[in-house]
C-alpha positions in Angstrom: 88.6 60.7 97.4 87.4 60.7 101.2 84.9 58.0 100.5 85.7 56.4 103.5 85.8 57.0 107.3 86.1 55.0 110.2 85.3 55.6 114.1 87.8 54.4 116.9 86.2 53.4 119.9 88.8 52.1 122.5 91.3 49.9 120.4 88.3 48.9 118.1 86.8 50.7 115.0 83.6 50.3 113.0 83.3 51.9 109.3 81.7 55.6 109.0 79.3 56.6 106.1 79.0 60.3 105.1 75.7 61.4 105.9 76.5 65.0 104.3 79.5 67.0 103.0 80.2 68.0 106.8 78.7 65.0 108.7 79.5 61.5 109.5 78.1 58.8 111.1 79.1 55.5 112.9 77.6 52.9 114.8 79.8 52.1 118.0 81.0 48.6 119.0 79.8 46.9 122.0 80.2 48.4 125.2 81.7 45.2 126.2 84.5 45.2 123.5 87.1 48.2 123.9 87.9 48.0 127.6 84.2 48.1 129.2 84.4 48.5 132.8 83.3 45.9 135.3 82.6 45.9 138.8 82.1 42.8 141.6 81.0 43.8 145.3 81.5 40.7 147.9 80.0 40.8 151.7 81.0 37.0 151.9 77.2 36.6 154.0 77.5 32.8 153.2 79.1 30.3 150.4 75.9 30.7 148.2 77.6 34.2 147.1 80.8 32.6 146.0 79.0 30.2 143.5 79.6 31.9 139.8 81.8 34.1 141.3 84.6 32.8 143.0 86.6 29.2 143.2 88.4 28.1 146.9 91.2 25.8 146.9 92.5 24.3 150.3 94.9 22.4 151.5 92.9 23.4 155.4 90.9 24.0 156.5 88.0 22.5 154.7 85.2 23.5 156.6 83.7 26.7 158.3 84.7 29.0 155.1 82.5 31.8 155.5 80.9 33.0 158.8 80.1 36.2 160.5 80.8 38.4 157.4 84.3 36.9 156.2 86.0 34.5 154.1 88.3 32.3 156.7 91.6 31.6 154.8 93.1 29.8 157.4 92.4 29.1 161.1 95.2 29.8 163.8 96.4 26.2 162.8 99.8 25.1 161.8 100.3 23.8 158.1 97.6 25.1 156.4 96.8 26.9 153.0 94.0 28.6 151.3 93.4 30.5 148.4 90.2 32.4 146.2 90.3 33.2 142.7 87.9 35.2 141.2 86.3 33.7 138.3 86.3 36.6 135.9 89.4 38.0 133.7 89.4 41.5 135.0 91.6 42.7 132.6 90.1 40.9 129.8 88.9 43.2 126.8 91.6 45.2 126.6 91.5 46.3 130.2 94.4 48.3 131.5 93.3 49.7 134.9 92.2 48.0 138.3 91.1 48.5 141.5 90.9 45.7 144.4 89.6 46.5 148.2 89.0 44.5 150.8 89.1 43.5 154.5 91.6 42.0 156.2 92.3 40.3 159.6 95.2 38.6 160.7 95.3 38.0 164.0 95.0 35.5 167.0 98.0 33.6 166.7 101.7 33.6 167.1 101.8 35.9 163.4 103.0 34.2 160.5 103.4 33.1 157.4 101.2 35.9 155.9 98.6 36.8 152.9 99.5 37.5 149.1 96.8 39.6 146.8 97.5 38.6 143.2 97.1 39.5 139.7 97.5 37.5 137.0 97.4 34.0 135.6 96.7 32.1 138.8 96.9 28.1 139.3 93.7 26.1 139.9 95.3 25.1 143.1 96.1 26.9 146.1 98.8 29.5 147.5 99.5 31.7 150.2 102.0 34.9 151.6 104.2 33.6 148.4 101.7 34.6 145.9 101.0 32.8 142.5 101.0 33.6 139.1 103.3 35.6 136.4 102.0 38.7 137.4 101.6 41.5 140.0 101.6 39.8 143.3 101.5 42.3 147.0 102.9 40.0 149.6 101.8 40.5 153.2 105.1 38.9 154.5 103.8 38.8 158.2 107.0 36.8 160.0 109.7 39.4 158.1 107.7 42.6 158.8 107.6 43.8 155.3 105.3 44.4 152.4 106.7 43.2 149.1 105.3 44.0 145.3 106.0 41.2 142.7 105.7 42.4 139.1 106.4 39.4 136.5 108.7 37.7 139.1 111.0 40.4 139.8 110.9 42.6 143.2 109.1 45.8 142.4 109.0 47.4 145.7 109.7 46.7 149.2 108.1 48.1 152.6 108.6 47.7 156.4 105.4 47.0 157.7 105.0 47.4 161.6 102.9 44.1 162.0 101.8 45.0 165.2 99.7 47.8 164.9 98.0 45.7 161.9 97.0 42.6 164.5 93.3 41.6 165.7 91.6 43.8 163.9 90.2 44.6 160.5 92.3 46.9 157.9 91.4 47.9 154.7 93.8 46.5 152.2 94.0 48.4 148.5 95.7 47.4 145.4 95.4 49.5 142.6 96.9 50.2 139.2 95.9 53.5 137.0 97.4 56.2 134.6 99.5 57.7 137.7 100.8 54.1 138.2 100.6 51.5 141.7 99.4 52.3 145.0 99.1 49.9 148.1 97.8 50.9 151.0 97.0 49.5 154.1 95.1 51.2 157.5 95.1 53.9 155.0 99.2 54.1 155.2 100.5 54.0 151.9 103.5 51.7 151.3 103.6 52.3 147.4 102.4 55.2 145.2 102.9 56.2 141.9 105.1 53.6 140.9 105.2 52.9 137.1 105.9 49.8 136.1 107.6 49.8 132.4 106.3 46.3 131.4 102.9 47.1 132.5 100.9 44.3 130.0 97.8 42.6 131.7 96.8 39.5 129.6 93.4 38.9 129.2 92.9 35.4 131.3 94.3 37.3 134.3 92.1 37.1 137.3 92.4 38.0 141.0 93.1 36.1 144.0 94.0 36.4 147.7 96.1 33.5 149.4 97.2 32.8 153.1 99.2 30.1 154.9 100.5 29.3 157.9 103.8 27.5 159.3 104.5 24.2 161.9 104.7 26.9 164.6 104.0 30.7 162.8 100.1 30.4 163.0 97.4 33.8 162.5 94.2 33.4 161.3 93.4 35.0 157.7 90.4 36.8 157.0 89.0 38.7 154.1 85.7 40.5 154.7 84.0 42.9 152.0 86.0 42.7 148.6 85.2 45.2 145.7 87.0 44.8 142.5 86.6 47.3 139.6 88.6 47.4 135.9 88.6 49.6 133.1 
């Protein structure tokens, strides 16, 4: 009876062996197996830092991607479209919490369409304020005024967002989902907290992306400058 034992580690388990009558022993998994954290830091000081990293798809511009410190999503042109996807699955490995920061500018133009931060499984091709993917999507929905969350392609949340005070400048845009549920926040103003999402189930191909676009006549520049991205 009681001859044998096992040791969970995360949603994995490896056999135990009695060592003595009040001791047992195991030998854990791979840190990499039951929902090992991971971690990416991005100061965008060229193209050379994308490579393994990141893939760009463009409809325009398609030149002058990174300079002074920032990704350029799109110039304060009419008609075009950019996205980045990062390579890696963050949620991959069982995964169930995630953090994504970064930069934003939007400015210089007449302001429109907007910028989408997205989680999930995202085309090889490009998007913008729309999002992408059968994720969570946070849609930057510059010519409405409003922040909207996208969870599996149903509205989740929706926020005013007083555009104005956001223009020209850089912000610090934060997605994040953890045991006390989503927060967004933007200029430090939180427009969602603690919301729970019932369905929450991250696949492991899901990856992270940031898209932008602009109209025939709504045009803004997009900019994302330092990105750090953390799962667990």
């Amino acid at each position: 009876e009681f001859e044998e034992r096992a040791c969970r580690f995360g949603g994995s388990a490896t056999r135990a062996t009695w060592v003595s009558s009040e001791e047992l022993r195991c030998v854990s998994v791979p840190a990499e197996a039951p929902g090992a954290a991971f971690s990416l830091e991005v100061d965008f000081t060229g193209m050379s830092e994308l490579y393994g990293r990141a893939t760009l798809h463009s409809l325009a511009p398609s030149d002058g991607l990174v300079r002074d410190g920032a990704l350029v999503l799109t110039e304060a042109r009419s008609s075009q479209e950019r996205s980045v996807v990062f390579d890696e699955p963050l949620m991959r490995h069982g995964r169930r919490r995630f953090r994504a920061s970064f930069d934003l500018f939007v400015g210089g133009g007449t302001g429109g369409e907007g910028v989408s931060a997205c989680l999930g499984t995202l085309p090889d091709g490009p998007f913008g304020e729309d999002g992408a993917g059968d994720g969570l999507c946070v849609l930057v929905r510059t010519h409405l005024g409003r922040l909207d969350v996208r969870y599996g392609g149903v509205l989740a949340a929706r926020s005013p967002l007083a555009t104005s005070t956001l223009r020209d400048r850089y912000v610090r845009f934060e997605v994040s989902y953890g045991l006390d549920g989503l927060g967004v926040s933007l200029d430090g103003v939180w427009h969602v907290r603690h919301l729970l999402l019932n369905a929450w189930a991250p696949a492991d191909d899901w990856r992270f992306g940031i898209g932008a676009r602009t109209g025939e006549s709504r045009i803004d520049e997009h900019r994302v400058g330092k990105l750090e991205l953390a799962a667990g």
